[in-house]
N, C-alpha and C positions, 0 to 999 in steps of 0.2 A: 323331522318329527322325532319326540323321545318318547320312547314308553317304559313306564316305571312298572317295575315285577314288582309283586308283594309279596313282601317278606313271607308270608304262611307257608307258600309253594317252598321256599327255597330253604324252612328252617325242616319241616319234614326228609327233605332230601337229606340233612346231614343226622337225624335221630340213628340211624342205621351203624353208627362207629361202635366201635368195642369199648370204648371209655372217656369220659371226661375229658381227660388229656389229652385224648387223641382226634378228638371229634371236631372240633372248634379252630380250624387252620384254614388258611387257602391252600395251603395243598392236600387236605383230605378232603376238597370238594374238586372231583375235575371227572370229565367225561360231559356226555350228552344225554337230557332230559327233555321229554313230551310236556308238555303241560297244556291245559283247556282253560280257557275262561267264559264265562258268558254273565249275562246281565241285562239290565236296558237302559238304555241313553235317556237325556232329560227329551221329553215329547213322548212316552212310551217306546220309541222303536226298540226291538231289541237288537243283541249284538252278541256274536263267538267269533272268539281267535282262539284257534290250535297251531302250535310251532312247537320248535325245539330249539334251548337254550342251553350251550356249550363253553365247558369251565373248564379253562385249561390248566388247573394247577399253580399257577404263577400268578392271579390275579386279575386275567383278562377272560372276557367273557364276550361270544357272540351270540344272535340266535336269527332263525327265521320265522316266518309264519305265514297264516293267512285270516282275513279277518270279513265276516259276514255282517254286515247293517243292515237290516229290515230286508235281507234276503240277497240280497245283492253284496255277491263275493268280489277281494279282491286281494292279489298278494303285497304283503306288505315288503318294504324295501329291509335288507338285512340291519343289523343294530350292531355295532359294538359298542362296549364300555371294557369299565373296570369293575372289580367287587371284593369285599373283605369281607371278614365273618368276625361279629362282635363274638368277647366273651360268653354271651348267652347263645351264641350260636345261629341269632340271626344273621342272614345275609341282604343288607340293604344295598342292592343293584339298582341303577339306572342304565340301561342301554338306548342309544340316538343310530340314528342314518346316517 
């Protein structure tokens, strides 16, 4: 299973730098981050996942979580990937099982 983070989450995290220059690295994004999602799936059901997604400085990124479908919880299996941070300071992540 891959689940794709969006960018929103992950360009807010790095606003917090002291400067231009410094902002925009993979080593000024590292430690561990909450994040919520929620939504509704196609049929109406809806859907939350809350986890934490961990950036180690070097490029590699893990996270866990858990995720609720029309009520019914369930823990999702851990994800690693990779991640880099565009000049504008997005961070487009993919994480897999």
């Amino acid at each position: 299973m891959k689940r794709a983070w969006i960018g929103f989450l992950l360009a807010i995290v790095l606003t917090g730098a002291a400067n231009a220059d410094d902002r925009c690295s993979v080593a000024t994004l590292q430690g561990s981050y909450g994040f919520a999602l929620s939504g509704t799936l196609t049929g109406g059901l809806p859907t939350v996942t809350i986890g934490v997604i961990t950036f180690d400085g070097n490029g590699n990124a893990s996270d866990t979580g858990t995720n609720s479908r029309n009520g019914v919880s369930r823990v999702l299996p851990p994800g690693t990937g990779t991640y880099s941070v565009d000049s504008d300071c997005i961070v487009p992540t993919t994480l897999g099982s």
